[in-house]
Wavefront OBJ file of the C-alpha trace (Angstrom):
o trace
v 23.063 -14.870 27.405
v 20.501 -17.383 26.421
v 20.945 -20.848 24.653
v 20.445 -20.560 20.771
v 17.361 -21.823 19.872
v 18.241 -21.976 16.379
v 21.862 -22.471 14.775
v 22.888 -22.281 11.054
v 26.459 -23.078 10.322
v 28.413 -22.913 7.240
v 25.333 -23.020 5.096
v 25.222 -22.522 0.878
v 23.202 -23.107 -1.320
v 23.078 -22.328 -5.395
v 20.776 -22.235 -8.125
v 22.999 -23.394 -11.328
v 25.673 -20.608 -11.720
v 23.325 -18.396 -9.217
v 24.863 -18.607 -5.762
v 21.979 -17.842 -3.085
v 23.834 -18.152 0.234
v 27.801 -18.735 1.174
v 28.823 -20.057 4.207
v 25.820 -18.545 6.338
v 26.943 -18.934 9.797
v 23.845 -17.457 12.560
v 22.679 -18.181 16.269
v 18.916 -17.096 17.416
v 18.775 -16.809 20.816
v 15.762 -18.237 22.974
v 13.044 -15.731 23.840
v 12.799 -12.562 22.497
v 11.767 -10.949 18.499
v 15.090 -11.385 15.947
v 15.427 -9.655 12.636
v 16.826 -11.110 9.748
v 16.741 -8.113 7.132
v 18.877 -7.660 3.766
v 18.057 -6.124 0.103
v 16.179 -8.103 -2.555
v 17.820 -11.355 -3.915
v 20.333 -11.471 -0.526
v 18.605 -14.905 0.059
v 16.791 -14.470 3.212
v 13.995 -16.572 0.927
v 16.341 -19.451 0.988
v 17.200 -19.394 3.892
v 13.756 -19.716 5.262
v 13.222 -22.469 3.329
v 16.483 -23.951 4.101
v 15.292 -23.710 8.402
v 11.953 -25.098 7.260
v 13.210 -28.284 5.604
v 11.650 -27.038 2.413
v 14.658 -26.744 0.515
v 18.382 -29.112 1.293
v 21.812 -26.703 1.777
v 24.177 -27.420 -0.734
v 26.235 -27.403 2.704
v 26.253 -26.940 5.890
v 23.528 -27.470 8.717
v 20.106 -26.314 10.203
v 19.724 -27.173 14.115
v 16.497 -26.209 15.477
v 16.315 -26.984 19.383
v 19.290 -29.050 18.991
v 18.346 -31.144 16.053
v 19.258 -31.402 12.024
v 16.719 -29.903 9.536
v 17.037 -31.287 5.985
v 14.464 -32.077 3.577
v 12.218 -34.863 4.803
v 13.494 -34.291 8.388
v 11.772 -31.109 9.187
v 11.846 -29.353 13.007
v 10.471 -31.827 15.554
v 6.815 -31.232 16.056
v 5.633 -27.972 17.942
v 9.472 -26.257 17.615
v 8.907 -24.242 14.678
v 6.322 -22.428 12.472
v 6.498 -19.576 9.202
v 4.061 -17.391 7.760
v 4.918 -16.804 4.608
v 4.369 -13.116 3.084
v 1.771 -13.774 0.749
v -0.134 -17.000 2.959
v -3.629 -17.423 2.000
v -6.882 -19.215 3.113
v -9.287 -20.642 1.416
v -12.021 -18.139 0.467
v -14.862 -19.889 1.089
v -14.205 -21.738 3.899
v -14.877 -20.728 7.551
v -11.896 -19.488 8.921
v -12.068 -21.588 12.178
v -12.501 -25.016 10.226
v -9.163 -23.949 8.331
v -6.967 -23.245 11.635
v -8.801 -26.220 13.673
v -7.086 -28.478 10.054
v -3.841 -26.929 10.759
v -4.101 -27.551 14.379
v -5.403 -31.296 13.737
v -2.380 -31.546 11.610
v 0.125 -30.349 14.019
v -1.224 -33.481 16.171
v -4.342 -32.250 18.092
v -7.320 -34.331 18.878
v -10.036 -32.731 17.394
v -11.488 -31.445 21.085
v -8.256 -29.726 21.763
v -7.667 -28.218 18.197
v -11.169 -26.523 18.618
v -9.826 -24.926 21.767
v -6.468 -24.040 20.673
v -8.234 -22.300 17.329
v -10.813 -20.213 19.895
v -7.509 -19.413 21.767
v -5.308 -17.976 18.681
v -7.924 -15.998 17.491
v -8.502 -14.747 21.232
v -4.746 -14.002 21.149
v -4.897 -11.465 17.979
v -8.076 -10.216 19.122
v -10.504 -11.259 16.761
v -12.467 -14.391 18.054
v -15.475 -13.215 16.307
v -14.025 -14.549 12.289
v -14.399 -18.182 13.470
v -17.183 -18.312 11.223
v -16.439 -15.727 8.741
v -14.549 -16.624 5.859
v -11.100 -14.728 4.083
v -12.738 -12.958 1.152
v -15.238 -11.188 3.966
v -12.279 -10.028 6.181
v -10.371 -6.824 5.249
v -6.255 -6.834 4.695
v -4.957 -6.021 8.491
v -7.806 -8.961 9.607
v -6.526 -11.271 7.771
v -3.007 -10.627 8.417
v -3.728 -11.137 12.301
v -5.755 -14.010 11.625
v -2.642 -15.452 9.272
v -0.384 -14.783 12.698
v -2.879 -17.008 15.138
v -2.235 -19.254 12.621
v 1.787 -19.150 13.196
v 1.356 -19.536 17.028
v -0.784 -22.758 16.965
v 0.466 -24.896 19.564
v 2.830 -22.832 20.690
v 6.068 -23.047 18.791
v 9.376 -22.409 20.183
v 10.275 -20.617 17.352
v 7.957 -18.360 14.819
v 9.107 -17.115 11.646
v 6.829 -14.199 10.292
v 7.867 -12.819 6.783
v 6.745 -8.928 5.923
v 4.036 -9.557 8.640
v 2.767 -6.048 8.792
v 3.448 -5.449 4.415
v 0.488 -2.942 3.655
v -0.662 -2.666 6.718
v -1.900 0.843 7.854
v -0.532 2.212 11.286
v -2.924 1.179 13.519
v -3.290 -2.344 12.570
v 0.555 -2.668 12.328
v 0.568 -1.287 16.012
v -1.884 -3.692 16.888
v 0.069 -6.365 15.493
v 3.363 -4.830 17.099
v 1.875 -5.163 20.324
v 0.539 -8.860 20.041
v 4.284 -9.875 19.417
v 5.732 -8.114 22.167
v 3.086 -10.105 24.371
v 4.299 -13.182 23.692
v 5.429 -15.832 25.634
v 8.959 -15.378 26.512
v 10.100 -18.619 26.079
v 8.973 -18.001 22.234
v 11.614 -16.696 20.130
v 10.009 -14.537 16.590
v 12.259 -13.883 13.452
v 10.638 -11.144 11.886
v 11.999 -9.940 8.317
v 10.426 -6.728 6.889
v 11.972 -4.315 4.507
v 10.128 -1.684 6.863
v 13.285 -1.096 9.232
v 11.575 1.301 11.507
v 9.732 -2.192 12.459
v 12.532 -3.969 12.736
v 14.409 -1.288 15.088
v 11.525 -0.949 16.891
v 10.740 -4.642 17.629
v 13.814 -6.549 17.530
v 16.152 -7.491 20.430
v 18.800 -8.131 17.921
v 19.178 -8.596 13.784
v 21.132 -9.931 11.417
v 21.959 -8.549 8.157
v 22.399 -10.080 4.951
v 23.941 -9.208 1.356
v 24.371 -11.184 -1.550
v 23.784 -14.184 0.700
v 26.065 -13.722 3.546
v 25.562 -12.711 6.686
v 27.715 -9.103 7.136
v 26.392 -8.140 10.403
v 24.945 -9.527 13.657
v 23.927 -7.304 16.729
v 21.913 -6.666 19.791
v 20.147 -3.464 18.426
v 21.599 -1.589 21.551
v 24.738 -2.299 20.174
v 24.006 -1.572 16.813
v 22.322 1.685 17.077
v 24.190 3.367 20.602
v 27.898 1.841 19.854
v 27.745 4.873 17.490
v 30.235 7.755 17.335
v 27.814 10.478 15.209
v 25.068 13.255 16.067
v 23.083 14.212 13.033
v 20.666 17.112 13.041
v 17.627 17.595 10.669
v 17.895 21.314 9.825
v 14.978 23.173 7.412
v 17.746 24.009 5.027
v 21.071 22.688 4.007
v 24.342 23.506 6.214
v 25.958 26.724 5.195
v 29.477 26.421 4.713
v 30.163 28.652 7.728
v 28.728 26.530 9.807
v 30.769 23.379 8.611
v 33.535 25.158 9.135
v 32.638 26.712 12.803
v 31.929 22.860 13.300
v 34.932 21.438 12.250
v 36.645 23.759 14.655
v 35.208 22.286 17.897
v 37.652 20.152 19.467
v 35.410 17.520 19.886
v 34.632 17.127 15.997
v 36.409 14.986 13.739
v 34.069 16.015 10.888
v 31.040 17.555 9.892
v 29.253 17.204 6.246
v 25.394 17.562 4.560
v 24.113 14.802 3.882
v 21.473 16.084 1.159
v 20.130 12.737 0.449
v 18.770 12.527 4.230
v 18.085 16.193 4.494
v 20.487 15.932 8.054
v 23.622 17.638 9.103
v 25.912 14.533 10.155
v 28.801 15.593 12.781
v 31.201 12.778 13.879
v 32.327 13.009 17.401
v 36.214 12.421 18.673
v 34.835 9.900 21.124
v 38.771 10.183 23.128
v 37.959 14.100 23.846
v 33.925 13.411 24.704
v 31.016 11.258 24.372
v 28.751 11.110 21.654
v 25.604 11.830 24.042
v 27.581 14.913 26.023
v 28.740 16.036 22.384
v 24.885 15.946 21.527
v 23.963 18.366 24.263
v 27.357 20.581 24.083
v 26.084 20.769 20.116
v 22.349 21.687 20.810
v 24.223 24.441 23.230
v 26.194 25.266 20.074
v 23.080 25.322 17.198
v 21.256 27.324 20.035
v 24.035 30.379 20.606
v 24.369 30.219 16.935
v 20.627 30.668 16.048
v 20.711 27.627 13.930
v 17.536 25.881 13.760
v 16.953 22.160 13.674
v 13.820 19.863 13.999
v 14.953 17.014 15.675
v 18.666 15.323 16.508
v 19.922 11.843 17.083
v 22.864 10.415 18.373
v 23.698 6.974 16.530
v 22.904 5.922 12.924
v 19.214 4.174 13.374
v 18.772 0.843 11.757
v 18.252 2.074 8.071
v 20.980 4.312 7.868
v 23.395 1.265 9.097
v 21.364 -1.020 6.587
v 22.926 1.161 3.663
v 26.107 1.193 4.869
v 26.725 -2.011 5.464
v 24.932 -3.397 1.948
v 25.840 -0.166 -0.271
l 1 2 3 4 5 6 7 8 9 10 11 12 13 14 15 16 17 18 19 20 21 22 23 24 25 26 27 28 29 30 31 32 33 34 35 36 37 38 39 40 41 42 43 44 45 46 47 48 49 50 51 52 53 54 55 56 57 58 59 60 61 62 63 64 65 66 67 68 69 70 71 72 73 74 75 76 77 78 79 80 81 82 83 84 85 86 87 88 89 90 91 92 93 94 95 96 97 98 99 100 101 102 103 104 105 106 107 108 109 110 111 112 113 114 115 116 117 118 119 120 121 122 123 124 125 126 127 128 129 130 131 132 133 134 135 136 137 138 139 140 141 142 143 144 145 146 147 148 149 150 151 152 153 154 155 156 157 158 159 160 161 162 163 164 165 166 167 168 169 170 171 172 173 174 175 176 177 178 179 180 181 182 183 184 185 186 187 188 189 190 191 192 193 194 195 196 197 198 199 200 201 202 203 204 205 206 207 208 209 210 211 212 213 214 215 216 217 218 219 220 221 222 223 224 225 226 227 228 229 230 231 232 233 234 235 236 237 238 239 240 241 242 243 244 245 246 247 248 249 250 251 252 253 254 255 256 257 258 259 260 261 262 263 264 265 266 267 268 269 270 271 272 273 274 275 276 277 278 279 280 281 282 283 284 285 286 287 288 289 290 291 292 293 294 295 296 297 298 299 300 301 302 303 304 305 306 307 308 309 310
């Protein structure tokens, strides 16, 4: 398994009688995309701000590539970089000028910043805005433009907040795909409340409610450790066919779910396997003349998401 990159341990933090995060514990692992997701107000804010050095834990501690992060003692220079959600630029300004700043800041001579901005831009695919400015570009641009931004001088670690918010398809694809290209000694947090994103970028996530941390998995874990099939039938499950369900020794329940439109079936895991109880059931639906449109075996990342912050 590899080395954390980034540990939090025992962290809190409060506003007045508003408590934020309690005792936050969290490893990120070196290489690879992360997740950190979790409803509104479950502090994932904070504690962004907290592993910047924006903001001091009420207690606890921030090590990012082995070192304390506290206000006025940020991550060592070149470790560690966020993109907010809502990150602007100046709208006026060439776009270039602004990154070759942030890469002067970062501790660039002026000769290398100029490359590293050419290279950034090269890396998201758009080298031709180095003279354009913000208000000219349109949304998905000027996300991609805000990511080059995050990967000057190649951080260890890259925090990217709702990175793909509003976004249509194709540009979030785009964007998908410039992540996954990455270098793989990089490590990406992503949070998004999309969670198809997350399940389909992340190596691993953490979830968060009411500013803890109540789960941490490898997404293979999280989504295959399952022990339920669901279908997505046209119509609701007759109550004959609950009860022809129930009846297979193999099933230790069925039930609608109406909300999801999908027939859930939980599997005796001691008397078969959830992915030979998904074919024996398609042999089942089949012989039965039941119609479905698609099945899965495992809970994907939203459906887990509810139940572990209902």
């Amino acid at each position: 398994m590899a080395s954390a990159v980034l540990t939090v341990r025992g962290v809190s933090k409060a506003y007045g009688n508003i408590q934020a995060l309690t005792d936050v514990n969290l490893e990120v692992p070196s290489g690879g995309i992360f997740g950190i997701v979790g409803p509104n107000g479950a502090g994932k804010t904070t504690l962004f701000s907290i592993l910047c050095g924006f903001l001091g834990a009420d207690r606890g501690e921030v090590l990012v590539g082995g070192q304390a992060v506290r206000p006025n003692h940020p991550p060592p220079g070149g470790m560690l970089t966020i993109l907010p959600q809502d990150a602007k630029f100046l709208p006026s300004t060439p776009l270039g000028k602004q990154l070759k700043f942030y890469a002067e800041l970062a501790g660039m001579s002026a000769r290398d910043a100029e490359k590293e901005v050419h290279r950034v831009l090269e890396m998201v695919g758009l080298p031709e805005v180095y003279n354009r400015t913000g208000n000219t570009l349109s949304h998905g641009m000027y996300k991609r433009v805000g990511i080059a931004q995050a990967f000057i001088g190649n951080p260890r670690v890259i925090i990217l907040d709702e990175p793909t918010a509003g976004l249509d398809p194709h540009a979030a694809r785009e964007i998908h795909e410039q992540l996954r290209s990455m270098r793989a000694d990089q490590t990406v947090i992503v949070s998004s409340h999309n969670l198809s994103e997350i399940e389909d970028l992340c190596n691993a996530v953490a979830i968060l409610k009411q500013g803890s941390v109540v789960r941490v998995s490898t997404m293979d874990s999280l989504l295959q450790g399952a022990t339920e099939v669901s279908f997505r039938l046209p119509d609701p499950a007759a109550d004959d066919l609950l009860a022809a369900l129930n009846a297979l020794p193999y099933v230790a329940g069925a039930r609608w779910d109406k909300g999801a439109g999908r027939l859930r079936i939980d599997i005796d895991t001691s008397a078969l396997a959830a992915d030979e109880a998904g074919g024996e059931l398609v042999k089942f639906f089949v012989g039965r003349g039941v119609k479905f449109m698609d099945m899965q075996v495992g809970a994907n990342l939203e459906e887990r998401f509810i139940r572990e912050t209902r």
